[in-house]
C-alpha positions in Angstrom: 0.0 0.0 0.0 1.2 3.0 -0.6 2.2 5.7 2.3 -0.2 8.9 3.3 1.1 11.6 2.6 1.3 13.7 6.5 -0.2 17.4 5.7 0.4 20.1 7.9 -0.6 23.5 6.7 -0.3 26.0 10.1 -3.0 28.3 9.6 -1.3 31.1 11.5 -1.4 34.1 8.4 1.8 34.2 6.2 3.1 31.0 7.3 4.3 28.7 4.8 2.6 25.0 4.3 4.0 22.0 5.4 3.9 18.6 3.7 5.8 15.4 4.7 6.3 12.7 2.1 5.8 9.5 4.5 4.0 6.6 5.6 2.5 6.2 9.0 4.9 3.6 9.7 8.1 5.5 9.1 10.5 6.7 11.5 9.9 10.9 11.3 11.2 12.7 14.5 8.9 14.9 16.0 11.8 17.7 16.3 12.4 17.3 12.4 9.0 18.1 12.2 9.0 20.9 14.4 12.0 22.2 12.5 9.9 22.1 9.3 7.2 24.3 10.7 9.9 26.4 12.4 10.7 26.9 8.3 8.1 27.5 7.6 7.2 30.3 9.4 10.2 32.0 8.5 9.5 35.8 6.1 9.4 35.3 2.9 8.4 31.2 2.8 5.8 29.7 0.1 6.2 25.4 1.0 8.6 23.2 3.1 8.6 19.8 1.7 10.2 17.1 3.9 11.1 13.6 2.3 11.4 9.9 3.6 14.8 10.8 5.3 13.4 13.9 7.3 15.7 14.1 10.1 16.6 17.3 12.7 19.4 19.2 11.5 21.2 22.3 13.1 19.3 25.1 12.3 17.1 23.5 9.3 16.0 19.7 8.8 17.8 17.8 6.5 16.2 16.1 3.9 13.9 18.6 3.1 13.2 21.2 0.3 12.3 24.4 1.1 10.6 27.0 -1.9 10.7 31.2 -0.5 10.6 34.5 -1.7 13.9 35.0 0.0 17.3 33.7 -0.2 18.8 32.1 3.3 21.9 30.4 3.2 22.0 28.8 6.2 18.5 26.7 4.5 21.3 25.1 2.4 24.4 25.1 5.2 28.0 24.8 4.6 28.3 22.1 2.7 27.4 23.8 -0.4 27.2 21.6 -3.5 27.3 18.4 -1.6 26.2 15.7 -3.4 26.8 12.0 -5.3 28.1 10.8 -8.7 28.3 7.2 -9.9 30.6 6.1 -12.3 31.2 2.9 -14.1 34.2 1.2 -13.6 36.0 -2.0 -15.3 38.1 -4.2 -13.2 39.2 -8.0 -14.0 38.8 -9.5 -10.5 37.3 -8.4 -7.4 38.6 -9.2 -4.3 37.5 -7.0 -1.2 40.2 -7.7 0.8 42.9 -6.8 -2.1 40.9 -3.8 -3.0 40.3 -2.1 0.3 44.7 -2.0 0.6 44.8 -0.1 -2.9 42.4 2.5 -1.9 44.2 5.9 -2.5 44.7 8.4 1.2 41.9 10.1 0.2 42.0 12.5 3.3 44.9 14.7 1.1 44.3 16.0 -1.8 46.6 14.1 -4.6 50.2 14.7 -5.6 50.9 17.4 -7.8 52.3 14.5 -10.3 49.3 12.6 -9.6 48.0 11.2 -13.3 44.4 11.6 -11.8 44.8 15.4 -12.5 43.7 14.7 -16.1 40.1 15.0 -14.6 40.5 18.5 -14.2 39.6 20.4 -16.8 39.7 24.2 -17.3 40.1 26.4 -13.9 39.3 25.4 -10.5 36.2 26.9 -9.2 37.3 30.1 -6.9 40.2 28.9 -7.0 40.2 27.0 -4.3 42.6 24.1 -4.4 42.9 23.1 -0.5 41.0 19.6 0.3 40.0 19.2 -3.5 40.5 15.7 -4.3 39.5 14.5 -1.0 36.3 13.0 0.7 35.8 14.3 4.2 34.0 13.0 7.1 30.3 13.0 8.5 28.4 10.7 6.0 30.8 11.2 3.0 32.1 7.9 1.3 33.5 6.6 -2.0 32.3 3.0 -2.2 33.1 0.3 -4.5 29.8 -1.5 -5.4 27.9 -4.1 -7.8 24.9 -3.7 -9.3 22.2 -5.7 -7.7 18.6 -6.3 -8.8 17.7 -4.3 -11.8 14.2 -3.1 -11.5 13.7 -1.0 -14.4 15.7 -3.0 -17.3 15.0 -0.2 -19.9 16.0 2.4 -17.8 18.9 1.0 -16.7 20.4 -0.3 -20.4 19.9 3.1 -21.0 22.3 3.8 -18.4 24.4 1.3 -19.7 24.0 -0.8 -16.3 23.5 -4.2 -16.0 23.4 -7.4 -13.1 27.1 -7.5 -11.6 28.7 -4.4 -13.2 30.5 -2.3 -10.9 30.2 1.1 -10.1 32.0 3.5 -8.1 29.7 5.8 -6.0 31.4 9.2 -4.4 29.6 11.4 -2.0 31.0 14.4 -1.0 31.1 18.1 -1.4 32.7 21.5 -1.4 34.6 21.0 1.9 36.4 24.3 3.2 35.1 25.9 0.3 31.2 26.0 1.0 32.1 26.5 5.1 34.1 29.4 4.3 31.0 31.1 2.0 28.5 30.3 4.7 30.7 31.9 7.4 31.2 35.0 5.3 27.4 35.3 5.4 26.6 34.2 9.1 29.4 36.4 10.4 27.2 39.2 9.7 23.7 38.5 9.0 23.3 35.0 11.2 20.3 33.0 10.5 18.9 35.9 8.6 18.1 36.0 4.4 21.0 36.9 1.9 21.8 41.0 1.4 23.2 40.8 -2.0 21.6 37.4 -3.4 23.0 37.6 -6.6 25.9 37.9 -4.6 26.3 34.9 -2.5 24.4 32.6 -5.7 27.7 33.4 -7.7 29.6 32.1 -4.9 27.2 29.0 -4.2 27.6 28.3 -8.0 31.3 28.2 -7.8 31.1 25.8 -4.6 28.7 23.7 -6.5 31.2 23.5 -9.3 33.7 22.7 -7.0 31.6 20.1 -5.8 30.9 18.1 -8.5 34.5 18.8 -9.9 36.0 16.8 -6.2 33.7 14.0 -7.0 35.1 13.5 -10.6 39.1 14.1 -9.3 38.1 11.6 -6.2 36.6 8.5 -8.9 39.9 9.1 -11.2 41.7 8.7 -8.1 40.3 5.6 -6.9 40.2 4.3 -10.5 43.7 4.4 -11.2 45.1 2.9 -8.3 42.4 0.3 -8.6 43.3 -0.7 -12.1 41.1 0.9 -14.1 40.8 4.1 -16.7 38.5 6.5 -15.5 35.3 7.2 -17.0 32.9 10.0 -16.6 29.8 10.1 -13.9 26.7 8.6 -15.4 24.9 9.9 -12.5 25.9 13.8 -10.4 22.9 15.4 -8.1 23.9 17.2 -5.6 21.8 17.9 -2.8 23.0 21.0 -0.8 22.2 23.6 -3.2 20.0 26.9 -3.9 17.9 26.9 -7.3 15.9 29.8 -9.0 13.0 28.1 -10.2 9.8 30.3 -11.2 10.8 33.1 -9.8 11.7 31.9 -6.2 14.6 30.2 -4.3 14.4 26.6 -3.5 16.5 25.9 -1.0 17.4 21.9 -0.9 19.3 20.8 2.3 19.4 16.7 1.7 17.8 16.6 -0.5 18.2 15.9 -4.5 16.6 17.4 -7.6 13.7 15.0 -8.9 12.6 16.6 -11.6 13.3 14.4 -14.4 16.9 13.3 -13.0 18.6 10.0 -12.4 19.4 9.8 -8.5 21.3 7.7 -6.4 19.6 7.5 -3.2 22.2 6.1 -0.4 21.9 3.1 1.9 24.4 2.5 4.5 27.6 0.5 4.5 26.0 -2.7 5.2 22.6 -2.3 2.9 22.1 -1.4 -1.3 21.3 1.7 -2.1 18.5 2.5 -4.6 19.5 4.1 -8.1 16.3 5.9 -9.2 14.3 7.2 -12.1 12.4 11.1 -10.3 10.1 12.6 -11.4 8.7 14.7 -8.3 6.2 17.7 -8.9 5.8 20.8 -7.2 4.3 19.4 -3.9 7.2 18.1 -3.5 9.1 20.9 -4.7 10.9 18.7 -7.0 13.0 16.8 -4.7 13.8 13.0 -3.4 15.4 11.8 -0.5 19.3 11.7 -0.7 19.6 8.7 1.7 18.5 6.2 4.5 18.2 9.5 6.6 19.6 9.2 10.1 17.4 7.6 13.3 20.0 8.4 15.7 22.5 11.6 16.6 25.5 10.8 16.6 26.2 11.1 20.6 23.3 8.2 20.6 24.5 6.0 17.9 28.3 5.7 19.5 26.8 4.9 22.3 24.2 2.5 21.6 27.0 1.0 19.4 29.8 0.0 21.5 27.3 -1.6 23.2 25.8 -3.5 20.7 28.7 -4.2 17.4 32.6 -5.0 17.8 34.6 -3.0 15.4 35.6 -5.9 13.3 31.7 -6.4 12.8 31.7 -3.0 11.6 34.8 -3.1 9.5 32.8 -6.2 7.5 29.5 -6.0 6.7 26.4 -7.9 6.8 26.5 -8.4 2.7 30.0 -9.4 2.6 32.0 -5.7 2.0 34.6 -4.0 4.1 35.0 -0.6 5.0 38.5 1.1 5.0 38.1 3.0 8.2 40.6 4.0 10.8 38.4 6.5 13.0 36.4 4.2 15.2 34.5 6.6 16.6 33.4 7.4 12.9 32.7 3.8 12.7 30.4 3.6 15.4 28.8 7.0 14.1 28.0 5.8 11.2 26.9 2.3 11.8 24.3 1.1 9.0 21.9 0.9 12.8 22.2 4.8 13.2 19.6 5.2 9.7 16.4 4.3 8.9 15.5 1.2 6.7 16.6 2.3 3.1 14.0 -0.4 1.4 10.9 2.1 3.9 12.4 5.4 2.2 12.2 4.0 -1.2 9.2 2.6 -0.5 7.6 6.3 0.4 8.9 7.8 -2.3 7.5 5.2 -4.6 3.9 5.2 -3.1 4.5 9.0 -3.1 5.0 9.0 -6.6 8.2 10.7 -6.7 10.7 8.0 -8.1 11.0 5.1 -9.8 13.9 2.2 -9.1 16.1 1.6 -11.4 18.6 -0.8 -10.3 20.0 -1.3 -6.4 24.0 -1.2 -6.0 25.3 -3.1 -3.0 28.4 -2.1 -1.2 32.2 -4.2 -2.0 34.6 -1.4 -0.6 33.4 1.1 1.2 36.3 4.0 2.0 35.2 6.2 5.0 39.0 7.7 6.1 42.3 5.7 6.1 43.3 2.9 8.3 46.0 4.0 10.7 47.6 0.4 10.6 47.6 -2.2 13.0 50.0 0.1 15.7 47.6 3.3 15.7 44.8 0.6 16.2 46.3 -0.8 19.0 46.9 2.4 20.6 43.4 3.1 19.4 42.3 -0.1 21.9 44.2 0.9 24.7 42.5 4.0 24.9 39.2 2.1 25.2 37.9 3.3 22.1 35.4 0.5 21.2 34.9 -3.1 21.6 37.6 -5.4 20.1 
């Protein structure tokens, strides 16, 4: 069956409807909620929609797109341009455990001799140079992965995808560059709208640029010292971003742009994620979910995890992969337990009739930050970091 879709229009004059795309039986925290309306009521605001993977966020809820009058940049956050490609990628054999060890450092940007510099073409964006080529931390990843189940064969030969190909996926965004335009703006207006929006859009476009442009340099990286020739992204959304549609600013903070577009919607380490076909209207405000969406903050989810997986349970997942992570805190963070069922957020969005699936990709490598080697880890241990 498919979900009902949660209304909530405040009726307070001027204040901006509400909608939540999600079934009664899906996990929606009450504060993400509250942070919608919060939105809402904000000058300038037309509609707040909130997707499957509505969760609180500081400030604005992520995984919701947000349609106004007005320009506020802290609606999109500092991690402008944000967002994840998927590229194809040839390789002879496939062995996690041989794989994971070839994984480039990807926490520094590559060596100036680096052959992976061929997938930058023309100027850097702004500029900018520090941290491009690199993935970050939070929820950022570049994962190795196999197409699964193909759910929409036409769709996905068109694509060029089929049963067993691999894929490399890369989410990540404009890292110091997108923190350092948001700080210029907060430093003097706070939480309030943009002075000089023409202004700050021609520095969001550049971080978005920038964006898309790490995500490419990253998958040439990875590529290479896999094995294989880099190809070009069959799939880049990004989901931190400000668009001028129809006159007004629609703010997207998690969330991707479904109008028409090819999106890869993110499980966890130890789940698929959902490759999808969107083609969300304006109730929606042309948006899908980015991802699983978290259930827990991160404070609860290191808790609740040392008490419940090892870190070798976490280092190999439930469907076979590894994940090339030294930071066991980050580990624990970021557990596939800390976010909500993947198959219920497709399944919303489906019954919603935003998307379509396409094919599912399931996890073989999954890079979060380098492994510090079996000395850091045992200093790591004696520290009481985690269960061993």
């Amino acid at each position: 069956m498919p979900p009902s879709v949660r209304e909530n229009s405040l009726s307070q004059e001027k204040t901006a409807s509400v909608t939540v795309f999600a079934g009664h039986g899906s996990w929606i925290e009450s504060d993400a909620v509250t942070q919608c309306h919060q939105v809402a009521a904000l000058p300038g605001m037309i509609h707040v929609a909130g997707l499957p993977d509505l969760h609180p966020g500081k400030g604005a809820p992520i995984g919701a797109a947000m349609a106004s009058a007005v320009l506020y940049p802290h609606l999109v956050g500092s991690d402008i341009g944000c967002g994840i490609a998927v590229f194809p990628i040839g390789l002879k054999r496939v062995v996690p455990e041989r794989l994971a060890g070839r994984f480039p450092d990807l926490d520094r940007s590559p060596e100036p001799d680096d052959p992976a510099w061929d997938a930058v073409a023309g100027d850097i964006p702004a500029g900018h140079r520090d941290g491009l080529g690199t993935v970050g931390r939070g929820n950022h990843f570049v994962e190795l992965a196999r197409v699964g189940t193909v759910l929409d064969a036409g769709h996905a030969t068109r694509l060029g995808l089929t049963a067993g190909d691999l894929v490399l996926i890369v989410h990540s965004g404009s890292r110091g560059l997108g923190e350092r335009i948001l700080r210029a703006h907060t430093e003097v207006l706070g939480a309030g709208p943009a002075a000089d929006p023409a202004a700050y859009l021609a520095r969001h476009d550049d971080a978005v640029r920038w964006g898309s442009l790490n995500r490419r340099l990253m998958a040439a990286r990875v590529a290479r010292a896999l094995g294989a020739e880099p190809a070009g992204p069959i799939v880049d959304e990004c989901h931190n971003l400000v668009e001028v549609r129809d006159g007004t600013y629609l703010h997207r903070k998690g969330a991707a742009r479904g109008d028409g577009r090819d999106v890869l919607v993110a499980g966890t380490r130890g789940t698929p994620s959902y490759l999808v076909a969107a083609h969300a209207g304006p109730e929606a405000n042309y948006s899908v979910a980015h991802g699983a969406g978290r259930k827990m903050s991160r404070a609860d989810a290191l808790v609740r995890g040392r008490a419940k997986h090892t870190v070798e349970e976490l280092r190999r997942t439930p469907v076979g992969s590894l994940v090339v992570c030294g930071d066991r805190q980050l580990l624990f963070e970021e557990a596939p337990t800390a976010y909500k069922r993947i198959e219920q957020v497709i399944g919303d969005l489906v019954g919603s009739g935003l998307a379509t699936p396409v094919v599912t990709t399931v996890p073989v490598v999954t890079y979060k930050t380098r492994d510090l080697g079996p000395a850091a880890q045992r200093r790591d241990r004696r520290r009481g970091r985690g269960r061993s």
